[in-house]
C-alpha positions as YAML, in Angstrom:
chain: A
units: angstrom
residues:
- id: 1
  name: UNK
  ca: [-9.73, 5.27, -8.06]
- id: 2
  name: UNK
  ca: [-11.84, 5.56, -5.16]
- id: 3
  name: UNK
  ca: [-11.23, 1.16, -4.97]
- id: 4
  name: UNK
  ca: [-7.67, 1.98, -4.31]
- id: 5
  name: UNK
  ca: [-8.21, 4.37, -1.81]
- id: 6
  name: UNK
  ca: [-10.38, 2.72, 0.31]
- id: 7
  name: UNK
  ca: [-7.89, 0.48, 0.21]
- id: 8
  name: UNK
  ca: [-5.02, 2.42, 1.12]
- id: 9
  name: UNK
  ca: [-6.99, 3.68, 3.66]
- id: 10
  name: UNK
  ca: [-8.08, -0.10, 5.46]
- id: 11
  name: UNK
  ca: [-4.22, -1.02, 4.64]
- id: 12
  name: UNK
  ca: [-3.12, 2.01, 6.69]
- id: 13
  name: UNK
  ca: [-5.59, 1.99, 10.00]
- id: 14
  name: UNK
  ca: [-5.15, -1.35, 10.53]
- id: 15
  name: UNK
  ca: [-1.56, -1.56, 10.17]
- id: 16
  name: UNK
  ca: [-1.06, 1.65, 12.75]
- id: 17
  name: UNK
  ca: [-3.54, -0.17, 14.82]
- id: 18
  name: UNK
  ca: [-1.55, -3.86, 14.54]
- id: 19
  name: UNK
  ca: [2.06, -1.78, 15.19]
- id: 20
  name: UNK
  ca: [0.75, -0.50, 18.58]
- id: 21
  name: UNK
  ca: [-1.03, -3.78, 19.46]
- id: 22
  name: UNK
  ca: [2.18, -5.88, 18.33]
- id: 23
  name: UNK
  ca: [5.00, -3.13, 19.27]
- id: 24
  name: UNK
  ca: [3.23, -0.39, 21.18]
- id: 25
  name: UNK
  ca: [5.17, -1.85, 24.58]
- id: 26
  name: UNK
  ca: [8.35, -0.24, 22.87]
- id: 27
  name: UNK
  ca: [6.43, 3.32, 22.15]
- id: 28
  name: UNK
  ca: [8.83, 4.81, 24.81]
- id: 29
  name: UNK
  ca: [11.90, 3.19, 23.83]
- id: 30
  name: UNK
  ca: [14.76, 5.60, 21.67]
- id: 31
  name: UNK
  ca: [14.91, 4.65, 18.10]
- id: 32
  name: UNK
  ca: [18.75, 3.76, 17.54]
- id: 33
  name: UNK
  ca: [18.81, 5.07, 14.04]
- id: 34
  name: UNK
  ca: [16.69, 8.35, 14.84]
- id: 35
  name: UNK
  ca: [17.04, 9.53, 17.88]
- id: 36
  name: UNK
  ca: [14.68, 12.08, 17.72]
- id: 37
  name: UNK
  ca: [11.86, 9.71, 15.81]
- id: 38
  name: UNK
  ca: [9.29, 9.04, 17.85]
- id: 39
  name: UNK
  ca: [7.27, 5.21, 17.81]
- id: 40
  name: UNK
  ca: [4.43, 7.58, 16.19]
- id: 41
  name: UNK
  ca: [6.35, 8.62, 13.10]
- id: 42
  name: UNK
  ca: [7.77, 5.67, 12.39]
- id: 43
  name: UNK
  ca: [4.68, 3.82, 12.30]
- id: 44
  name: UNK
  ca: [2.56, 6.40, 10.32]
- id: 45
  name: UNK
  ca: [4.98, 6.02, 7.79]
- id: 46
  name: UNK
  ca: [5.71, 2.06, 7.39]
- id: 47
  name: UNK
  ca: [1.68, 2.50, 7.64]
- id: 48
  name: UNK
  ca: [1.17, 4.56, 4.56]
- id: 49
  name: UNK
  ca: [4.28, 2.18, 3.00]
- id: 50
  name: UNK
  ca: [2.58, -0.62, 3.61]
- id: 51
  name: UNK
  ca: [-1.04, 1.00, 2.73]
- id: 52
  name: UNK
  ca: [0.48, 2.46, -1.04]
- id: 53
  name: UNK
  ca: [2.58, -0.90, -1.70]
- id: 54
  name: UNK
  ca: [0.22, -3.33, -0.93]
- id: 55
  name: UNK
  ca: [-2.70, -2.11, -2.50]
- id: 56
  name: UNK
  ca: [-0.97, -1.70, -5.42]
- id: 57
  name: UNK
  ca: [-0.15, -5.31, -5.33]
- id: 58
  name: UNK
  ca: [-3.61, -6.26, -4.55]
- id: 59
  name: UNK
  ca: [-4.88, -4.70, -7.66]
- id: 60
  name: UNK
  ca: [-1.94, -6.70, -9.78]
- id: 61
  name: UNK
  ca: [-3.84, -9.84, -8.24]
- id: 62
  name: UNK
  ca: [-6.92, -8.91, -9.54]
- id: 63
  name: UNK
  ca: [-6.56, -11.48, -12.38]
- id: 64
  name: UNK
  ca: [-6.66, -14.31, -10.28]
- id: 65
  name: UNK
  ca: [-10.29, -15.51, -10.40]
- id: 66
  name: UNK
  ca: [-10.61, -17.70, -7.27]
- id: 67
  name: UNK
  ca: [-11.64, -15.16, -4.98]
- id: 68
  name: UNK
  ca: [-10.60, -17.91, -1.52]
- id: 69
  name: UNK
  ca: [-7.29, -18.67, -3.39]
- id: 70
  name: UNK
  ca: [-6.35, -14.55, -3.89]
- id: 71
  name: UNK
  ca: [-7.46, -13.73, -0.23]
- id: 72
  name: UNK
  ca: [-5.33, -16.19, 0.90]
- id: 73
  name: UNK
  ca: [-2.43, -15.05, -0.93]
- id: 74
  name: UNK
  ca: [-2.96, -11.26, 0.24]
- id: 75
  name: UNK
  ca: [-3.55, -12.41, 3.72]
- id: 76
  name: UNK
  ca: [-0.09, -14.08, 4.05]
- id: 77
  name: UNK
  ca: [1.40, -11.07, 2.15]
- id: 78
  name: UNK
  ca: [0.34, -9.29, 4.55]
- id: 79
  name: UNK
  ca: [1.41, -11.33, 7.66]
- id: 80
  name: UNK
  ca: [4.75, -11.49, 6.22]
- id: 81
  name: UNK
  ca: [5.36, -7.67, 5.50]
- id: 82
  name: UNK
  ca: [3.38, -6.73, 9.06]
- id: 83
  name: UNK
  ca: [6.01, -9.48, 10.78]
- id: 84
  name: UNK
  ca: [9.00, -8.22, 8.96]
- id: 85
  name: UNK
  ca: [7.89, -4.16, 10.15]
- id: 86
  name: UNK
  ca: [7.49, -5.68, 13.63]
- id: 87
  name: UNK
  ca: [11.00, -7.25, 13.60]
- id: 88
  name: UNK
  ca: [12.82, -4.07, 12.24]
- id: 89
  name: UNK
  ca: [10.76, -2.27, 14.93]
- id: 90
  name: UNK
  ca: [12.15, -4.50, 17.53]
- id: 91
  name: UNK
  ca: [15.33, -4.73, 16.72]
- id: 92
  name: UNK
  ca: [15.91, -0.89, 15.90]
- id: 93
  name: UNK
  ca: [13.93, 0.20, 19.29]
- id: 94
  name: UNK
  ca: [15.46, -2.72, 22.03]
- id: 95
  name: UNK
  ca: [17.62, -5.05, 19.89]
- id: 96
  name: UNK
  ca: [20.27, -3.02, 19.04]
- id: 97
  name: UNK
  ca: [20.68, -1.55, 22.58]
- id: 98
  name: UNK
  ca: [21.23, -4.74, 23.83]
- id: 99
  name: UNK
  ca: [22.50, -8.26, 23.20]
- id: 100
  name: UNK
  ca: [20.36, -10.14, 21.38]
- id: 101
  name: UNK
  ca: [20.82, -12.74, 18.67]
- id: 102
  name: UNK
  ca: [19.36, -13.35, 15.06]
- id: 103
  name: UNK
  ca: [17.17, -16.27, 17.01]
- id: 104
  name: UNK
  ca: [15.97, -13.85, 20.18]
- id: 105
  name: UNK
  ca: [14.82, -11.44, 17.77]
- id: 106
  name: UNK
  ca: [12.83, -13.70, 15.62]
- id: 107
  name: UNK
  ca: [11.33, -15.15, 18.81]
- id: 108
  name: UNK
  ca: [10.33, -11.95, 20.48]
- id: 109
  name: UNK
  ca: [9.35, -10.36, 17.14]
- id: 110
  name: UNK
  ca: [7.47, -13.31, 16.51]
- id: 111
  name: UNK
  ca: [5.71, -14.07, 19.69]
- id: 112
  name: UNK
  ca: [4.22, -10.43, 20.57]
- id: 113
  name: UNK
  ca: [2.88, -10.67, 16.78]
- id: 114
  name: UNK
  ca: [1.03, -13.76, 15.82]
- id: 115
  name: UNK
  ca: [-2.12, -13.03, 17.49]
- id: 116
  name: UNK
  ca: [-2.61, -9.38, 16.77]
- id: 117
  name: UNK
  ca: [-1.10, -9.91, 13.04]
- id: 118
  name: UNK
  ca: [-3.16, -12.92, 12.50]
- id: 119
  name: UNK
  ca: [-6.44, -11.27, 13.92]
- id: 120
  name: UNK
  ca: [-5.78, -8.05, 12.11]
- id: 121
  name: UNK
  ca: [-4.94, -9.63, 9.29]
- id: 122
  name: UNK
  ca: [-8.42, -11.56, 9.09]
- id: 123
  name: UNK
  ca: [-9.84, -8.57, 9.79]
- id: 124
  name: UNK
  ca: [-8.49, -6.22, 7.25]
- id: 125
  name: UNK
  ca: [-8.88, -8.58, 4.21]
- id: 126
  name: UNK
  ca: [-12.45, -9.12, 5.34]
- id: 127
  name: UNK
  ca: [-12.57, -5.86, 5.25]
- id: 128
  name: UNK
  ca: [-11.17, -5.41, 1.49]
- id: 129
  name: UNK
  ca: [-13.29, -8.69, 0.04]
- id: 130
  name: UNK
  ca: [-16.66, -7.79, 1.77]
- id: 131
  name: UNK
  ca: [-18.86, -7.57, -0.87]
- id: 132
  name: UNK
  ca: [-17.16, -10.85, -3.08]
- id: 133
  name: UNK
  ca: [-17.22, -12.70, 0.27]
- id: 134
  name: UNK
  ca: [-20.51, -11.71, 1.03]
- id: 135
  name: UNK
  ca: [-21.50, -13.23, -2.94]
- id: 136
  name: UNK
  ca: [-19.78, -16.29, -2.54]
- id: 137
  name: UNK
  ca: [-21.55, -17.38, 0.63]
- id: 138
  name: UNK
  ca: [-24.96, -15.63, 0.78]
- id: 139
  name: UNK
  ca: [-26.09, -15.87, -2.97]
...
């Protein structure tokens, strides 16, 4: 129990910290399916999502042994989920007030992401694997 809530817990900082870094340049925008949302609620909550769901998954991957081989599956897990927030963030904060196409809003979504959802991402799995990382290469 207390596995899964640290977990929940790194899953949720870091994802509140990656929306602002990623998205936080559309914090004063008007959410076009809340009006009265602010950038703060929605992200605490896709947060928490995102902290409950994916540690939950994480713990389903427990049986596979290679510790390099599950990382790397939970690290693009989480790339994929953080991208797809960012791009439902962009497109319900600027894209839908606008004119954008499917292709725009992959590109935009996509280029104010990589970096901080790639860095994060390192970051947070380090984070969750520290002591079996530590193991594997300082015996």
């Amino acid at each position: 129990m207390k596995k899964i809530s640290i977990s929940i817990l790194i899953i949720f900082g870091i994802t509140l910290v990656q929306f602002y870094w990623s998205m936080g340049y559309l914090s004063d925008h008007m959410s076009s399916g809340c009006l009265e949302c602010s950038f703060l609620e929605d992200a605490v909550f896709m947060s928490f999502f995102t902290g409950m769901f994916l540690s939950s998954v994480f713990i389903l991957f427990s049986f596979i042994k290679k510790i390099f081989v599950r990382i790397a599956i939970e690290f693009l897990m989480l790339c994929f989920i953080w991208i797809f927030w960012n791009y439902s963030i962009f497109v319900d904060r600027e894209s839908l007030w606008s004119t954008y196409d499917f292709n725009t809003e992959i590109y935009y979504t996509f280029s104010s992401s990589i970096f901080p959802v790639i860095t994060l991402g390192f970051i947070s799995i380090c984070l969750l694997h520290y002591r079996k990382i530590k193991e594997k290469l300082m015996p």
